[in-house]
C-alpha positions in Angstrom: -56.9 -37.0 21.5 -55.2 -33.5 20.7 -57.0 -31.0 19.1 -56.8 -27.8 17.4 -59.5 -25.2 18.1 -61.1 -23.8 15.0 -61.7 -19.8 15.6 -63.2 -18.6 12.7 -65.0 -19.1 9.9 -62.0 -18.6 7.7 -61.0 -21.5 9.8 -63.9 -23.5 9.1 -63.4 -23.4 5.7 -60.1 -24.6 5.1 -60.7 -27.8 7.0 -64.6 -28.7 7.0 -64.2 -30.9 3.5 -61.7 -33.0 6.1 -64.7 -33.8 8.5 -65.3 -32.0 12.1 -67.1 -32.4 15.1 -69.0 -29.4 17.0 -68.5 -29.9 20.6 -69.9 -27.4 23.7 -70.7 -24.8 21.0 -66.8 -24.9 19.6 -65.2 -26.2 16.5 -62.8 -28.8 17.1 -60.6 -30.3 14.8 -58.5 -33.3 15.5 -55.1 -32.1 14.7 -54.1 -36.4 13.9 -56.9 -35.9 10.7 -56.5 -33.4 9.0 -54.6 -30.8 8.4 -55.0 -26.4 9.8 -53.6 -23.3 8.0 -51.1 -25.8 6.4 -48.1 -24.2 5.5 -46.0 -26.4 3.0 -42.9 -24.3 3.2 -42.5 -24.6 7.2 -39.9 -26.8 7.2 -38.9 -28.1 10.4 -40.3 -29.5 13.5 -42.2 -27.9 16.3 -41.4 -29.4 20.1 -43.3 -28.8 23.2 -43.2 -29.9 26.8 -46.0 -30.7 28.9 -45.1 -30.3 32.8 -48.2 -31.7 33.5 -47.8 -35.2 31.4 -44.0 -35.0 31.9 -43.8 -35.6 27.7 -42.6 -34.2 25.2 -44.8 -33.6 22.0 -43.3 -33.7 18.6 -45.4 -31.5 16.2 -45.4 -30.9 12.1 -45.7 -27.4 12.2 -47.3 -27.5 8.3 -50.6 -29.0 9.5 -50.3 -29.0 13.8 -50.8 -32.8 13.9 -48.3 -34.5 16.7 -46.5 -36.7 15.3 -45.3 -38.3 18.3 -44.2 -38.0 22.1 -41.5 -38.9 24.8 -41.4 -38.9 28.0 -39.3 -35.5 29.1 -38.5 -36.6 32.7 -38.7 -34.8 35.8 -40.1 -31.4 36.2 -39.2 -30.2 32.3 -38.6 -26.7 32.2 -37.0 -26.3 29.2 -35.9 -27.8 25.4 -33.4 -27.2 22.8 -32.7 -29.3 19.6 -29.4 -30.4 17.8 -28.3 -28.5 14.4 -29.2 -31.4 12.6 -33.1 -32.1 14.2 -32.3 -35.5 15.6 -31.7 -34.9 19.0 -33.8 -32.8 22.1 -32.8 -32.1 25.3 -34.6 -31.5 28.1 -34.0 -29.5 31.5 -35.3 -31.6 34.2 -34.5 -28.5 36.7 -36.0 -29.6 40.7 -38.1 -26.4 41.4 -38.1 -26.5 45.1 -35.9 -29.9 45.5 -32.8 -28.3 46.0 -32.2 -28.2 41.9 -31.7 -31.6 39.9 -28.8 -32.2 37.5 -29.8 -34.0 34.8 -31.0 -33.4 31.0 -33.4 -35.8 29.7 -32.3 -36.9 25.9 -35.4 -37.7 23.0 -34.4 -39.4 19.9 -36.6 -37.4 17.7 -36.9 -39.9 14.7 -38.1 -42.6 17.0 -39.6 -40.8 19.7 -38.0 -42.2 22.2 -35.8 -41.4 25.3 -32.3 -42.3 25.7 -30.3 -42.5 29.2 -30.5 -38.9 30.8 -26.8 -36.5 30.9 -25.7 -36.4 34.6 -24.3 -32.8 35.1 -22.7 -33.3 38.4 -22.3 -30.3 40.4 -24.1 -28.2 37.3 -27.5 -28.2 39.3 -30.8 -26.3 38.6 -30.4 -26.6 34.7 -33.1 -24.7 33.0 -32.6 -22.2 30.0 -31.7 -23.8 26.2 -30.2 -23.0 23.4 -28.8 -24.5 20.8 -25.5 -22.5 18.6 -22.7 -23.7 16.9 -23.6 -27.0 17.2 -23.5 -27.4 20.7 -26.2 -27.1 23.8 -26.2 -24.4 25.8 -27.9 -23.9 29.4 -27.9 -22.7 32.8 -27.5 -23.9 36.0 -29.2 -21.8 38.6 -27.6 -23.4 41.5 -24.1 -23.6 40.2 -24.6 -20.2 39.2 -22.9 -20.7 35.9 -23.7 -21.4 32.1 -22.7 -25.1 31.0 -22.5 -26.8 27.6 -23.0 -29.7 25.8 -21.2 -31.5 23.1 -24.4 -33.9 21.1 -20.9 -36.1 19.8 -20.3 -37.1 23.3 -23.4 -36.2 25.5 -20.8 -34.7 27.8 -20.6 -31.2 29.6 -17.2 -29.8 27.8 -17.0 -26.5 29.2 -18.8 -24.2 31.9 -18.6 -20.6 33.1 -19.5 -19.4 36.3 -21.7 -15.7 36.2 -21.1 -15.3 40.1 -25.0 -13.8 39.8 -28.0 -15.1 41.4 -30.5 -17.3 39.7 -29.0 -17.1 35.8 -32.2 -18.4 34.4 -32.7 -18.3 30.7 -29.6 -18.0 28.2 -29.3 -17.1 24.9 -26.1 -17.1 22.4 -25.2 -14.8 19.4 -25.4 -16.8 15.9 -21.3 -17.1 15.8 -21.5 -18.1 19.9 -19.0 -14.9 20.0 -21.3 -13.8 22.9 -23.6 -15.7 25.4 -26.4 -13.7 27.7 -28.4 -13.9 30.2 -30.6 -12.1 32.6 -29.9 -13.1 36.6 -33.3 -12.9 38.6 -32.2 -12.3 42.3 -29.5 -10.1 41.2 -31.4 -8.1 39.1 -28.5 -8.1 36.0 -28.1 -9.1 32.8 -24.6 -10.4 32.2 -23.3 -10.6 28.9 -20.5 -13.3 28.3 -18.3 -12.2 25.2 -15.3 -14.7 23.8 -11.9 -12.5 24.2 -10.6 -13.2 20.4 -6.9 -14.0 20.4 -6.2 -11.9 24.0 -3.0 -14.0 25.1 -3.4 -15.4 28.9 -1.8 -17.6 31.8 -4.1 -20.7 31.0 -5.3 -19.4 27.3 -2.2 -17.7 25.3 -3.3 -17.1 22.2 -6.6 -19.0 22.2 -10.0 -18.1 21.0 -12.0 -20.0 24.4 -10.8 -17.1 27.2 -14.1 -15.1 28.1 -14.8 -12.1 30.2 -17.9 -11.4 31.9 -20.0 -7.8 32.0 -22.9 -8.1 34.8 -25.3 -4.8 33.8 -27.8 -4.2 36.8 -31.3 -4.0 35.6 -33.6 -3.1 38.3 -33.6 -4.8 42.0 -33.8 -8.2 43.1 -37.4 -8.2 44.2 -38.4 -7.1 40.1 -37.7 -10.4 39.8 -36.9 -9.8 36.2 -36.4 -13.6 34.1 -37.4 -13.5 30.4 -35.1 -11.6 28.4 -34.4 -11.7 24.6 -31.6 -10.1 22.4 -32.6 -8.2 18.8 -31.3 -9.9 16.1 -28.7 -7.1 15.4 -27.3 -8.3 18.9 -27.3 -4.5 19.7 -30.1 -4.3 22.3 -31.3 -6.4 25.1 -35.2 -7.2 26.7 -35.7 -8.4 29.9 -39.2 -8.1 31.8 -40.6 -8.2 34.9 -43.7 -9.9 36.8 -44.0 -6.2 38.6 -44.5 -4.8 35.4 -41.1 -3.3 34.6 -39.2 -3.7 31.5 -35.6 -3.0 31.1 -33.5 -2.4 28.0 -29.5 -2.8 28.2 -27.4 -1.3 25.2 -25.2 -4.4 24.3 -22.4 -2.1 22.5 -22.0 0.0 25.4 -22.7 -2.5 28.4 -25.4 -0.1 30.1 -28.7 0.3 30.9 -30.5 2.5 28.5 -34.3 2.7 29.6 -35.9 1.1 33.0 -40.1 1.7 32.4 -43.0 0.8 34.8 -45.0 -0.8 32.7 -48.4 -2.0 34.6 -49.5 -3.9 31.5 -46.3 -6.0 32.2 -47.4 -7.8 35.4 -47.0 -11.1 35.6 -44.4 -11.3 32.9 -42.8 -14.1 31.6 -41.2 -14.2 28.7 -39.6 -12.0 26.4 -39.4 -13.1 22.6 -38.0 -10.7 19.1 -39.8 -11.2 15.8 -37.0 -13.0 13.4 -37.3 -9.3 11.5 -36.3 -7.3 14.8 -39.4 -5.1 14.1 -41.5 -6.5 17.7 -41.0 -7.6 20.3 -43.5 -9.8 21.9 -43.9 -10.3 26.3 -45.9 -13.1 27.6 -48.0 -12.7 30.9 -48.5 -15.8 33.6 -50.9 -13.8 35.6 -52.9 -10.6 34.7 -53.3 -6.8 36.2 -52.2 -3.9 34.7 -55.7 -3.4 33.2 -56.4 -5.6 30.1 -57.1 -9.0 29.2 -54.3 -9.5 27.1 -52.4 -11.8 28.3 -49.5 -11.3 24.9 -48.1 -7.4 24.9 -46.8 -6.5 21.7 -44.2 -4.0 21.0 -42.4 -1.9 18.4 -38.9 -2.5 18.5 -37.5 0.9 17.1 -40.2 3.4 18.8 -40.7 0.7 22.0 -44.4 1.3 21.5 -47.0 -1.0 22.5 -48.7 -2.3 19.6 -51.2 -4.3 20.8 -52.3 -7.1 23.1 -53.1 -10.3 22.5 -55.6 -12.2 24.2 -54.6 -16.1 23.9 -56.0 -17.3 27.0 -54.3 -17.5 30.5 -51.0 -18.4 32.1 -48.9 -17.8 28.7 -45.2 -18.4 29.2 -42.9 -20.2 26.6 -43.2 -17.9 23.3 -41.0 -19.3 20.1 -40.6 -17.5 16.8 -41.4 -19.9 13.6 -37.8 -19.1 11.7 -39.4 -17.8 8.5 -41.4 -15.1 10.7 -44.6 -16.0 9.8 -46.1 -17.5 12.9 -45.6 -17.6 16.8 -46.3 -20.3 18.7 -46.9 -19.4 22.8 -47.3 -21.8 26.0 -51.1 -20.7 27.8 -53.0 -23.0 29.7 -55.2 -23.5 26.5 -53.1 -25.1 25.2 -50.1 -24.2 22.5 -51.8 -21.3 20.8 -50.7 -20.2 17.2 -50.3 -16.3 16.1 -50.1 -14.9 12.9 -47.2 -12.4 13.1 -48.7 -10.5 9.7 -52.1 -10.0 11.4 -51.5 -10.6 15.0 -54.5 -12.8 15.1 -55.1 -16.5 17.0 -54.8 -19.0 14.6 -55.4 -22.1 16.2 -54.4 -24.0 19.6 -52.9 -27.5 19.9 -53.3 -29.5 22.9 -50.2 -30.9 23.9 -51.2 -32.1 27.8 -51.3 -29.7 30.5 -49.1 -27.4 31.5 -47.3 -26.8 28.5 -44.3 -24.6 28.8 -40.4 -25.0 26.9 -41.0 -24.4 23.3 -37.9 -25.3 20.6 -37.7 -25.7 16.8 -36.1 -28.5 15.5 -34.8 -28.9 11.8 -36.6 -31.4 9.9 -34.4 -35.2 10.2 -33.3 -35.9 6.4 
């Protein structure tokens, strides 16, 4: 049964008139009975994908219970929802077998899994997102972005980055930009939609692109999380060596390159919805502290404190209205605070979790 670990006694007292059980000295609560640190207004739906289980766990973000899971297919890497909330997809991405091509798709109102998208030569998919009503990823092997249309379940258009290992991606609201950060090439490319720029096979349209690759450090950084502020003006990306490396957007440059020790074993880069922090997840640790969450002022670049949520943290997904976090640890799903910075609670969704997405809540 999943549970949700009960911290403090703050904890306790919002759920002990629910019933609990005290088990090896810890307060657990089981997250299908009752609800933790409810939050009425957190409208929406919280996904998360187990590598270990292969599933996908559907989650009500207001009390932590799972509502329900799917199975995600092979290796799942990544998830991404449709505008709407009915629809998930799923990288299935073939770490070490050569790079799959398929995205497993979960009916979110039934929990169930339909017949997976074959991408064709689009192999290695692993970064989501979802913008203008369409599903954006990467394909590693292809070296390229690709995109899906959720009317069709087709791929109807693709862009090669002619960079190594295009991992994550992430796309401005109006999709008038695309990025992503390129491990073995060490860049960050930045995709930008040429508005009206008449061409041979795109006079006049508004679907030509050019492509800016800005080089961030050296291949063996291995630099792969990356996130852009919310003013689109500034861009994240960290590295397992403990570097961090901030490109100027406007200007298509490199504007700071840090060793950061703290950083070692980066994984993931994440803004607050505000653009205040910025938080960087750790797989492994080093540099010094337990912390395993490194939390940063945006404007100075400052470290602000570090988190400890347990070890192995890698997905990290920002609850919309900026009130919570929600990060991937071997724990389990932990839960953050963003006003306090504190743990809230954990939610077991199978080991190995990893891809986090929010999904709007299916009228």
């Amino acid at each position: 049964m999943s549970a949700c670990l009960i911290e403090t006694k703050e904890d306790y007292m919002l759920v002990r008139a629910a019933g609990s059980i005290v088990l090896g000295g810890l307060l657990l609560l089981a997250a299908v009975e009752a609800p933790v640190h409810a939050q009425p207004g957190a409208r929406g739906r919280l996904l998360a994908l187990s590598k270990g289980n292969q599933t996908l766990s559907i989650i009500d973000p207001a009390t932590l219970r799972i509502l329900g899971t799917a199975p995600s297919g092979p290796d799942p890497h990544e998830v991404a929802a449709t505008a709407d909330g009915g629809t998930a997809y799923i990288s299935n991405y073939g770490a070490g077998q050569g790079g799959f091509n398929t995205l497993t798709v979960v009916d979110l109102i039934n929990f169930t899994t339909r017949p997976p998208i074959d991408l064709g030569p689009l192999r290695g998919p692993h970064g989501m997102t979802q913008a203008g009503g369409k599903i954006y990823f990467t394909a590693e092997v292809a070296k390229a972005l690709g995109r899906i249309d959720p009317a069709t379940n087709r791929v109807d258009w693709a862009i090669g980055t002619g960079q190594d290992i295009s991992h994550m991606v992430v796309a401005a609201p109006d999709v008038r930009r695309l990025f992503t950060v390129n491990v073995q090439s060490a860049s960050a490319s930045i995709i930008e939609r040429a508005v009206g720029r008449a061409g041979r096979f795109a006079p006049a349209a508004d679907d030509d692109w050019t492509i800016a690759s800005v080089k961030v450090g050296e291949p063996a950084d291995d630099f792969e999380g990356f996130d852009v502020s919310p003013d689109g003006r500034e861009l994240w990306t960290a590295s397992p060596r403990g570097k961090l490396a901030i490109v100027d957007v406007t200007n298509k440059k490199l504007s700071q390159a840090s060793d950061l020790p703290i950083l070692s074993g980066a994984n993931r880069v994440k803004f607050t919805p505000d653009g205040r922090r910025v938080f960087i997840s750790r797989l492994s640790g080093g540099g010094g502290s337990a912390g395993n969450i490194v939390v940063f002022d945006a404007g100075t670049r400052a470290e602000i404190k570090r988190i400890d949520v347990g070890s192995g943290v890698g997905g990290i997904l920002m609850q919309p209205d900026g009130t919570r976090a929600f990060a991937s640890s071997r724990t389990g799903v932990v839960v953050i605070d963003l006003q306090t910075l504190q743990v809230l609670a954990r939610i077991d969704v199978g080991p190995n979790p990893d891809g986090l997405a929010w999904a709007a809540r299916p009228d």
